[in-house]
Structures are given as C-alpha cells and as structure tokens.
Backbone bond lengths (Angstrom), bond angles and torsions (degrees), N, CA, C in turn:
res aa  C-N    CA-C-N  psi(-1)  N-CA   C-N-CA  omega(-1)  CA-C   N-CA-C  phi
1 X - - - 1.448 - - 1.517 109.27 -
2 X 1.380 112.77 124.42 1.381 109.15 169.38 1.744 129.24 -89.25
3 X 1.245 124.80 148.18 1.548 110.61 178.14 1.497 80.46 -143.93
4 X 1.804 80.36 -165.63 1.698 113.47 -163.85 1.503 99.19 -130.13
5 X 1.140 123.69 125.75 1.096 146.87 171.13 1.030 130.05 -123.12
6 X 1.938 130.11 132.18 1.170 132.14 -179.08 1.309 109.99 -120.03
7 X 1.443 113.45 161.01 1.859 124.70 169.58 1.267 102.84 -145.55
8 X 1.122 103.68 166.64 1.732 120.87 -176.07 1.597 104.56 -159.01
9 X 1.211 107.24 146.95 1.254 103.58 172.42 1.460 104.55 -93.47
10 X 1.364 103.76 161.61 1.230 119.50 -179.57 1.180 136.89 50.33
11 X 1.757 145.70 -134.80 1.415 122.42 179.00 1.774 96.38 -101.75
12 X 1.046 109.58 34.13 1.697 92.81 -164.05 1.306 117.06 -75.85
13 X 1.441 110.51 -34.20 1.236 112.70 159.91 1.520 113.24 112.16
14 X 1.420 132.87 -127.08 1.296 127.14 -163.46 1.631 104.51 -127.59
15 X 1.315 114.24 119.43 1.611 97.00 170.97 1.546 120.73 -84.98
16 X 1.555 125.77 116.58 1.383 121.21 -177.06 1.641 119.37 -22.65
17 X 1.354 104.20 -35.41 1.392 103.55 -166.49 1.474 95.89 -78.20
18 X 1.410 156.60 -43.40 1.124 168.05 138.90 1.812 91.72 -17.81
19 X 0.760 149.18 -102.00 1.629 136.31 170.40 1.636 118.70 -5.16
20 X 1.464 102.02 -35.95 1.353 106.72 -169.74 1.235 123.76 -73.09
21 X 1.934 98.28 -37.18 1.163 130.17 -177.35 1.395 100.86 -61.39
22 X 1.276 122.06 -72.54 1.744 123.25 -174.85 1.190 121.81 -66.90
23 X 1.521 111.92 -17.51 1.766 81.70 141.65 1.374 141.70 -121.31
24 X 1.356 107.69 28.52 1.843 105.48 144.18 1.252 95.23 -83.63
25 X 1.341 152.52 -55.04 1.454 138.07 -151.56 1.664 109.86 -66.96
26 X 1.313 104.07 -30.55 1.466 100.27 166.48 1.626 125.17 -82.51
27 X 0.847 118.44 -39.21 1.719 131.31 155.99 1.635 111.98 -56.98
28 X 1.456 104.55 -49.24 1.774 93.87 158.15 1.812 134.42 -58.34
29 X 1.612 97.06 -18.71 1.346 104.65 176.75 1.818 101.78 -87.04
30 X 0.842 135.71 -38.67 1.336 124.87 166.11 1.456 136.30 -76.27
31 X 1.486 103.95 29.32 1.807 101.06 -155.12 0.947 162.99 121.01
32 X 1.788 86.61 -34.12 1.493 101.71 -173.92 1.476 113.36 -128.47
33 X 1.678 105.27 148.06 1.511 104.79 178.62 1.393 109.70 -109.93
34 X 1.645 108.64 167.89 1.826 105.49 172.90 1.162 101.92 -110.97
35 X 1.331 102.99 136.43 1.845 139.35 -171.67 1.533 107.25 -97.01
36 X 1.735 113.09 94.42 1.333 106.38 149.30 1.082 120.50 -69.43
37 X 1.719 120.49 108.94 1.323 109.77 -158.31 1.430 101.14 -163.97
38 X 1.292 135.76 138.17 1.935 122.73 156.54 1.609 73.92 -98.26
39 X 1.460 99.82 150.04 1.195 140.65 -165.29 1.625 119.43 -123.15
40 X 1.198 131.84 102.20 1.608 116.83 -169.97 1.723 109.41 -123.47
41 X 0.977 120.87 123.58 1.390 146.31 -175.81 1.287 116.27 -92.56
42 X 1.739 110.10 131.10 1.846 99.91 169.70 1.773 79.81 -149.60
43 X 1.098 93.16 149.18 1.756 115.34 -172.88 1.726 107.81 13.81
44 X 1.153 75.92 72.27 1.788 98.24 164.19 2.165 95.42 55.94
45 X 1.150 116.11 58.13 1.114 113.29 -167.69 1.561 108.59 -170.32
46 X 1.602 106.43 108.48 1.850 107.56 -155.92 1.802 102.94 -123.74
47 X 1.099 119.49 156.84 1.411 128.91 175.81 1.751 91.65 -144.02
48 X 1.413 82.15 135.38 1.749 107.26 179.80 1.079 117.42 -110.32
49 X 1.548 121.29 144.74 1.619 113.09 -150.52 2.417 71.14 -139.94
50 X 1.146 75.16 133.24 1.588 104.24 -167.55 1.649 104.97 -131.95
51 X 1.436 98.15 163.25 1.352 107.59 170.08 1.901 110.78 132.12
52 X 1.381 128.18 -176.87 1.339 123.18 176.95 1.536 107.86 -48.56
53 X 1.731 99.32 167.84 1.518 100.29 171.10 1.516 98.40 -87.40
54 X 1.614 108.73 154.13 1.316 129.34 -179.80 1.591 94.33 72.38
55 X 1.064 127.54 37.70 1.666 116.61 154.67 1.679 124.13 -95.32
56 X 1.574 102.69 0.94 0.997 93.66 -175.01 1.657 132.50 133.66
57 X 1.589 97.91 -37.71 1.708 126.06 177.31 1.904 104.40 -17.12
58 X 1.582 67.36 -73.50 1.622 81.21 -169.03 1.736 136.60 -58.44
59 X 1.427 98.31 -17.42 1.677 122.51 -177.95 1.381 81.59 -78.25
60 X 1.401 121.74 -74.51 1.266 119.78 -167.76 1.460 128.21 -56.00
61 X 0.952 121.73 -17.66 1.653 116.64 167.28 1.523 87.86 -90.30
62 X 1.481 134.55 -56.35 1.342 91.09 -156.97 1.934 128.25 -72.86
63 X 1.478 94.50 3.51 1.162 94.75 171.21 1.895 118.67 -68.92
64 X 1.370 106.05 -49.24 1.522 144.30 -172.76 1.908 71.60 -63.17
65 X 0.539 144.72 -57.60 1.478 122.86 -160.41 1.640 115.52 -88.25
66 X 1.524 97.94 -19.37 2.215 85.13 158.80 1.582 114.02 -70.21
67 X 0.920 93.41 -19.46 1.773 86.85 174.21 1.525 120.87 -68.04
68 X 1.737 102.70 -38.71 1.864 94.58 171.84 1.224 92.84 152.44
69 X 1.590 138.64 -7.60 0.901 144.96 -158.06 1.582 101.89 -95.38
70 X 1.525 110.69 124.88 1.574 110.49 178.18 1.652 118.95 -80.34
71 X 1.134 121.17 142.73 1.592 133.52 165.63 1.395 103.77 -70.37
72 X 1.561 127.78 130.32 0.788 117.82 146.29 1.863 127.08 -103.45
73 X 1.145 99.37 -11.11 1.954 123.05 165.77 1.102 109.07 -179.56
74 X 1.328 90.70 131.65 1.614 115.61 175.16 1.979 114.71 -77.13
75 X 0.982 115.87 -11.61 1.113 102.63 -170.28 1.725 112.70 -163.16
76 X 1.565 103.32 -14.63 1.847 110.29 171.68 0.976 110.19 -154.56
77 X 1.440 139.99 128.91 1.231 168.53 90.37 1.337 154.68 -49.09
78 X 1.030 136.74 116.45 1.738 135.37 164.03 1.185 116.83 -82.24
79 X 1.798 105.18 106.24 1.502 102.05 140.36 1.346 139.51 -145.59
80 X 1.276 113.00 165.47 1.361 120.36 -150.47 1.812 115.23 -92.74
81 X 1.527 103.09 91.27 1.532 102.20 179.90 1.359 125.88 -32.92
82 X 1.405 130.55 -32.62 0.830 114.21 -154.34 1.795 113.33 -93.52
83 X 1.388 111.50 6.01 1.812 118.65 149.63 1.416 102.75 -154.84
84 X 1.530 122.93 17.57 1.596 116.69 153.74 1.607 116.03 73.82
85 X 1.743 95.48 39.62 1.314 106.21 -162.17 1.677 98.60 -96.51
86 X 1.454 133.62 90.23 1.549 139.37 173.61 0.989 128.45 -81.06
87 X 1.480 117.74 109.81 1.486 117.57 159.00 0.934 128.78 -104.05
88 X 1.334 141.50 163.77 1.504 156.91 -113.66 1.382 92.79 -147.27
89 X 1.562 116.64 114.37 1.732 126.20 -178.19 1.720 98.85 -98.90
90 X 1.505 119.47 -58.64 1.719 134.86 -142.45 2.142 88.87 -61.89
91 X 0.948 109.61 135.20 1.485 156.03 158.85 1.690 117.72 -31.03
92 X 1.299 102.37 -69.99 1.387 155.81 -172.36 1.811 114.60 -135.29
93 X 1.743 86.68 128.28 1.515 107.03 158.00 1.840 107.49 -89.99
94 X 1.456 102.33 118.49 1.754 111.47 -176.48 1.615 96.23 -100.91
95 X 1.009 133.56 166.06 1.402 158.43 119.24 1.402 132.55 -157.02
96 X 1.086 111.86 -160.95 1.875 99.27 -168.14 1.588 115.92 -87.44
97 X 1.120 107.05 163.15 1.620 97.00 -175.73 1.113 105.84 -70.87
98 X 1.754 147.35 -22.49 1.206 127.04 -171.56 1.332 103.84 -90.28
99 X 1.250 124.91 -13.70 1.317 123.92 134.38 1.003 155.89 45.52
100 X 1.440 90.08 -116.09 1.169 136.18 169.36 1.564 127.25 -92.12
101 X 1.127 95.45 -23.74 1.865 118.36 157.76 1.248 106.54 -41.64
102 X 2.048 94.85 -69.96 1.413 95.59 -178.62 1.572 138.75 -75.48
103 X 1.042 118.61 -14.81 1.483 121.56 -174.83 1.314 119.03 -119.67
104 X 1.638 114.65 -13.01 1.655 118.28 -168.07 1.607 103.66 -162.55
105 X 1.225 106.99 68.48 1.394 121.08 -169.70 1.580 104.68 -69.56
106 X 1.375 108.98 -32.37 0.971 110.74 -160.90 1.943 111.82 -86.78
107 X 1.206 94.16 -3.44 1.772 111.89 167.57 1.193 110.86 -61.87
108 X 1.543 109.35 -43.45 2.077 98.54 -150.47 1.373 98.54 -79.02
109 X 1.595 134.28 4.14 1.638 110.28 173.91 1.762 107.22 -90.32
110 X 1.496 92.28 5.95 1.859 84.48 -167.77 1.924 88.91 -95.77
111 X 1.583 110.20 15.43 2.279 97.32 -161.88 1.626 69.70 -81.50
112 X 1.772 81.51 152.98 1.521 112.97 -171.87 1.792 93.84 -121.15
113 X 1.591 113.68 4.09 1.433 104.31 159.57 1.782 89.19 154.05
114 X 1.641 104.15 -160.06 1.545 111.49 -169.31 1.617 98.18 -108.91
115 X 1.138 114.46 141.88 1.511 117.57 135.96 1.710 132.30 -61.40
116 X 1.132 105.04 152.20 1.638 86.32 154.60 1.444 169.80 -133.01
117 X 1.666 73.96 78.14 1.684 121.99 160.74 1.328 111.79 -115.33
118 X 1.237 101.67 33.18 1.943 100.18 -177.89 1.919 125.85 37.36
119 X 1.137 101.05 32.32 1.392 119.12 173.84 1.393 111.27 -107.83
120 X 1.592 114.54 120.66 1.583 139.66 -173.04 1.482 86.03 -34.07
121 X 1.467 126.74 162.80 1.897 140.15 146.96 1.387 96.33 -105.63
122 X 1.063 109.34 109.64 2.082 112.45 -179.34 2.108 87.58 -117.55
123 X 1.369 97.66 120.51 1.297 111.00 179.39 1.315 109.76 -81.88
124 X 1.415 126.95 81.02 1.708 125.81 -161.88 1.840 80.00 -123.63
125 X 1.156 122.87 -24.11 1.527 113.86 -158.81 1.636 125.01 -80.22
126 X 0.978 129.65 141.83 2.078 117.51 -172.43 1.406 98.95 -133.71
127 X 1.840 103.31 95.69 1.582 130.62 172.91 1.179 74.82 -35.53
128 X 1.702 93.54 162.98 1.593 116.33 161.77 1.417 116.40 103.49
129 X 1.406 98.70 -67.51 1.776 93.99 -170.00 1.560 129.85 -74.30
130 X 1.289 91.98 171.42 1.918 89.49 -154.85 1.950 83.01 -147.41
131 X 1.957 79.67 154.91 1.374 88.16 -176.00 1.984 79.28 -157.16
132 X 1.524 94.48 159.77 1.577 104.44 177.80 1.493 118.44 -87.66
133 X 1.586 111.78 113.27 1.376 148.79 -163.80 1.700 75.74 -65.83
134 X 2.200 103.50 117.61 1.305 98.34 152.92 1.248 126.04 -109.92
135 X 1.887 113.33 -11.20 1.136 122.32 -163.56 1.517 111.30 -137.74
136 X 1.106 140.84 154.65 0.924 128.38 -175.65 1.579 98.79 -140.54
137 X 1.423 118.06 124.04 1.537 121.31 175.20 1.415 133.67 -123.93
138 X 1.100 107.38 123.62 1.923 114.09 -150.51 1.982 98.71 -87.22
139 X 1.014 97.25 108.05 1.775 103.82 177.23 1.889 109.61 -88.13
140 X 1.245 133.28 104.45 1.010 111.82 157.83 1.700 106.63 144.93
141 X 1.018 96.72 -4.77 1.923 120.53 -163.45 1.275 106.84 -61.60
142 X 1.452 133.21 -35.24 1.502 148.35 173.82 1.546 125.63 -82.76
C-alpha cells in the first residue's frame, strides 16, 4: 500500500501548501484532477474556461451567467477524466469591483467581505455540485 507522509522538524508545524499538496495527491490517486477553472453548467452539462490568472475566467463566466447560465466554480474544481465527472469546490464567486460594476452590479450588495486580491466574496456559489465537463477552454495562450 502506498501513502503520503509528512515531517517537519520541530514544533513548526504544517505548511498550508503541504496540506494542499496531499490532497490533490490523494484525489490524484483516485482519479481525480484539480481544475484551475470557473466552471459553467446548464442541464447537468459544464464547459471549463481555464488558463493564467487574470486571463479572464472569471469576467467571462460572470458574464455567461447573466444570461441564465449557472456557475458551478469560479476558480477550483475536481474532475475526473476518466467520464468527465466535475465538481465545483470555490465558496464565493470573486472578481474585481469594476467588474462587477460592470456586468453584475447587482452582486456587490450580496460581498460578504474582500479577498486578498481585493475582489468582493459574493456568496452566489453551491460547493458540491457537479455536472459533465464537455469542453474545456484555454484563456491566455497568445
């Protein structure tokens, strides 16, 4: 049986990023990968818009979602190649306040505070759900 194991010297304790690590590596051992990704869903049916940070992800779903189109994560996800089964981790839909000015004005009275990247936390998002990843679109490549 294989595992993952950590040490540290002394009382220092755990580095978050070391947490982070074991669990994609453990979720990678069963299947699954993590999706930098906002993620948008319509009848159980999602395309993931990927690529660097500040390419865009996030403008673009939240635009794609005044139209009617649901978020399922704005920014992390697991899914599992092998039938493209995605679920939706992120908390909060973030983006910038001008933003959100422009396309979803009606978001910034629901921010429940800042990130820090100074982007509103508007609690519109419901961990958990999953829909089958058909497309996958790379923002930022040029």
């Amino acid at each position: 049986m294989r595992g993952i194991s950590f040490w540290s010297e002394g009382d220092i304790g755990f580095h978050p990023d070391l947490w982070l690590l074991a669990l994609v590596e453990v979720h990678r051992a069963g299947g699954w990968l993590m999706l930098h990704a906002a993620v948008l869903m319509n009848c159980h049916r999602a395309v993931g818009l990927t690529g660097v940070s500040s390419a865009g992800k996030s403008t673009a779903a939240l635009r794609i979602a005044g139209e009617g189109v649901e978020v399922l994560a704005e920014d992390q996800a697991w899914v599992r190649p092998a039938d493209g089964l995605t679920v939706g981790l992120d908390l909060y839909l973030r983006a910038l306040p001008d933003t959100l000015a422009r396309f979803a004005s009606h978001l910034l009275e629901r921010s429940v505070g800042i990130d820090h990247h100074g982007k509103p936390l508007l609690p519109v998002l419901e961990p958990g759900q999953s829909a089958q990843l058909q497309t996958l679109l790379i923002f930022g490549l040029l």
